[in-house]
C-alpha positions as CSV (number, residue, x, y, z in Angstrom):
1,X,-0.5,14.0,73.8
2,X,2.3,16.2,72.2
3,X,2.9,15.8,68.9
4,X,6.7,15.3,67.3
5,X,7.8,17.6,64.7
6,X,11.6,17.2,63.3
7,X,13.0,19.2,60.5
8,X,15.3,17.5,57.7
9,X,17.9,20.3,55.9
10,X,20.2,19.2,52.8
11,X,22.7,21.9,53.7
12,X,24.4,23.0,57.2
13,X,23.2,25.4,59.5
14,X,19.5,24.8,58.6
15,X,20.1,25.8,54.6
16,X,19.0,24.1,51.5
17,X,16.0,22.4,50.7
18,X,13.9,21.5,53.9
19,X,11.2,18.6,54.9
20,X,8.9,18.5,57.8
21,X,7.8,15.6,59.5
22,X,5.6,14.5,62.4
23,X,5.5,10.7,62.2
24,X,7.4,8.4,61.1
25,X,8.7,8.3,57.8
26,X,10.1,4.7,56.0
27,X,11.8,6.8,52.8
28,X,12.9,10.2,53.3
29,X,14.8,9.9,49.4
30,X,11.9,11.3,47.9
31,X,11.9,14.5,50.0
32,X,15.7,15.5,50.0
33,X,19.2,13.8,48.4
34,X,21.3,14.7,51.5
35,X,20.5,15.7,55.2
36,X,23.2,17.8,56.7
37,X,21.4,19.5,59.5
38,X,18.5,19.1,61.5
39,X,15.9,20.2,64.1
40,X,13.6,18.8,66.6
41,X,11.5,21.3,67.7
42,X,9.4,18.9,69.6
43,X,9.6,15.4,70.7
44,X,12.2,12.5,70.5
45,X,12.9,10.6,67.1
46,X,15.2,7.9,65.8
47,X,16.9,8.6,62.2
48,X,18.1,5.9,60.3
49,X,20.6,5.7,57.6
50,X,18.8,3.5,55.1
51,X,15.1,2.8,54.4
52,X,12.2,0.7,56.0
53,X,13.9,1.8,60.0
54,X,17.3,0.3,58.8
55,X,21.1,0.8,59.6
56,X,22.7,2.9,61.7
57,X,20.2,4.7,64.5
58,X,20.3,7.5,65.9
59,X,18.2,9.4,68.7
60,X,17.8,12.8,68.4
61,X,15.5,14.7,71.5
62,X,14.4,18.5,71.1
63,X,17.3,20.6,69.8
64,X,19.1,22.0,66.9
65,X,22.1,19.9,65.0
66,X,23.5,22.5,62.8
67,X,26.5,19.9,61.6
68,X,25.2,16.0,61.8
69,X,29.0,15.1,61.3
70,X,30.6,16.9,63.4
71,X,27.5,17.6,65.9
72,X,26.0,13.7,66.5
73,X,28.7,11.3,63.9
74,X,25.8,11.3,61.2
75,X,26.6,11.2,57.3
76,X,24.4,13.2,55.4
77,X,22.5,10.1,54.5
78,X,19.4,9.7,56.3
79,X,17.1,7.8,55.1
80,X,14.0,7.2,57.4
81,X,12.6,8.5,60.3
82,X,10.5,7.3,63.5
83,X,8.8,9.0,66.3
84,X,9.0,8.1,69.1
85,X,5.7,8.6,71.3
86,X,5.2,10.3,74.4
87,X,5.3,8.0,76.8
88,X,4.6,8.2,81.0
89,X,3.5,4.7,82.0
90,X,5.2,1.8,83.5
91,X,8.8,0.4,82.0
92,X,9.8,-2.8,81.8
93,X,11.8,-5.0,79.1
94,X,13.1,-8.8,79.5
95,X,16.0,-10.2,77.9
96,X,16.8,-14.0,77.3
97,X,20.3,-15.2,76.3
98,X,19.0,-17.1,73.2
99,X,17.0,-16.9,70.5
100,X,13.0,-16.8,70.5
101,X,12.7,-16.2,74.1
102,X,14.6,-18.8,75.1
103,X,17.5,-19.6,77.9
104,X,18.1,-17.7,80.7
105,X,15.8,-14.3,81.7
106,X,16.9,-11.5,83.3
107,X,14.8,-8.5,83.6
108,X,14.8,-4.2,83.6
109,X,12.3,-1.8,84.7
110,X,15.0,1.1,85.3
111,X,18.4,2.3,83.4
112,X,21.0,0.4,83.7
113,X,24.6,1.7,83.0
114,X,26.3,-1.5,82.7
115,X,24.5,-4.8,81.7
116,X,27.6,-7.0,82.5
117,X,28.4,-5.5,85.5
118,X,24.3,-6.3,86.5
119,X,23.6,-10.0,84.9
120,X,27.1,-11.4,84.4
121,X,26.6,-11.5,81.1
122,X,26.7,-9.6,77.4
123,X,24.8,-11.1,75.2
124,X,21.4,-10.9,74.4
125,X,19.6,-13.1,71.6
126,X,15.9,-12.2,72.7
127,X,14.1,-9.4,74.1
128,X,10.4,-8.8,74.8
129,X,10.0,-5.0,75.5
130,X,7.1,-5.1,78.0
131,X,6.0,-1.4,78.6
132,X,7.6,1.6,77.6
133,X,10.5,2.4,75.0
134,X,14.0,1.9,75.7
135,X,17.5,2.9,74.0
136,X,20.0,0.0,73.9
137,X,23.9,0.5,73.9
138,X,26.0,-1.8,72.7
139,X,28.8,-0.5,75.0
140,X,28.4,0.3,78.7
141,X,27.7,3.9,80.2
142,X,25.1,4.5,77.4
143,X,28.2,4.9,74.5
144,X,28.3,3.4,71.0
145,X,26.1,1.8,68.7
146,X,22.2,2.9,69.5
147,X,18.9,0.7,68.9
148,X,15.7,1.9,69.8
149,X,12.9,-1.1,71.5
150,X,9.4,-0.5,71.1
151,X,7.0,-2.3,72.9
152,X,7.0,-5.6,71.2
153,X,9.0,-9.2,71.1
154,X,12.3,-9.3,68.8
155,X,12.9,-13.1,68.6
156,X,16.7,-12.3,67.6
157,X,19.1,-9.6,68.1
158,X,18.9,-8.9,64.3
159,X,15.1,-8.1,65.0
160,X,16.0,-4.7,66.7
161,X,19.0,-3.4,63.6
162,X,22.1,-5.0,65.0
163,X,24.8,-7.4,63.8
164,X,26.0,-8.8,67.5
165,X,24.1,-10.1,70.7
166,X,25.8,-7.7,72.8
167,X,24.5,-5.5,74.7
168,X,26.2,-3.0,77.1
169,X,23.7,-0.4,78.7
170,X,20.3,0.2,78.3
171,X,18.1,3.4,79.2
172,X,14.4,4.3,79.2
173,X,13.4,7.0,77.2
174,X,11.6,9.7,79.1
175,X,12.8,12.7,77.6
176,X,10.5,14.3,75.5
């Protein structure tokens, strides 16, 4: 199993005080005061802007991100870290339109581009990530807000880091 390994840089361009990390990581204030640049030199994380895996999300696959503004829409404030783990099994995630599992079901074990477009519908209250891990959009065509799913039930869409039910594409994550 490959291991993850992302590096955290106050400055641009890889300057500045520097933390490694290979797993994930629920306060990153204690290593660095800003984060202005970073690398992945192995693996696929999420970065979040606040502690404990919350606010804004974003994924970041093997690559170097000299300017987080300018490069990816970051602010230098990033504030914990999660792996995410290689992965090369089945995938398969259902959604319910309310909240504990509840209402109607509908079903993914492939990308899908536009949710609305597939189930007639945008908003999500419920999911129960089955197998594998998943990026959700809450725009179609994989664009806007991100939230990584783990395998594991989220009995309301505040469970998975956002403010709305809606959901616009979704994609599996088998990049790593």
């Amino acid at each position: 199993m490959a291991v993850g390994k992302i590096i955290f840089f106050e400055d641009r361009n890889f300057q500045g005080r520097s933390h490694e990390s290979s797993s994930d990581c629920a306060d990153l204030h204690s290593y660095f005061n800003r984060c202005n640049s970073i690398k992945v030199e192995s693996g696929c994380f999420v970065v979040y802007e606040r502690p404990n895996y919350m606010g804004h999300q974003y994924f970041l696959k093997r690559g170097d991100y000299s300017d987080n503004q300018r490069m990816i829409g970051i602010n230098d404030c990033i504030r914990s870290c999660r792996m995410i783990p290689n992965y090369r099994g089945n995938y398969r995630v259902r959604f319910y339109e309310r909240s504990d599992m509840a209402g109607q079901m509908m079903e993914l074990n492939e990308d899908c581009p536009n949710f609305m477009d597939r189930f007639h519908m945008a908003d999500v209250n419920s999911c129960n990530v089955m197998e594998g891990h998943w990026l959700m959009y809450d725009q179609a065509n994989y664009k806007g807000r991100v939230y990584y799913l783990k395998p594991g039930e989220y009995r309301r869409y505040s469970d998975w880091g956002s403010t709305s039910p809606r959901v616009g594409s979704l994609r599996r994550i088998t990049e790593f």
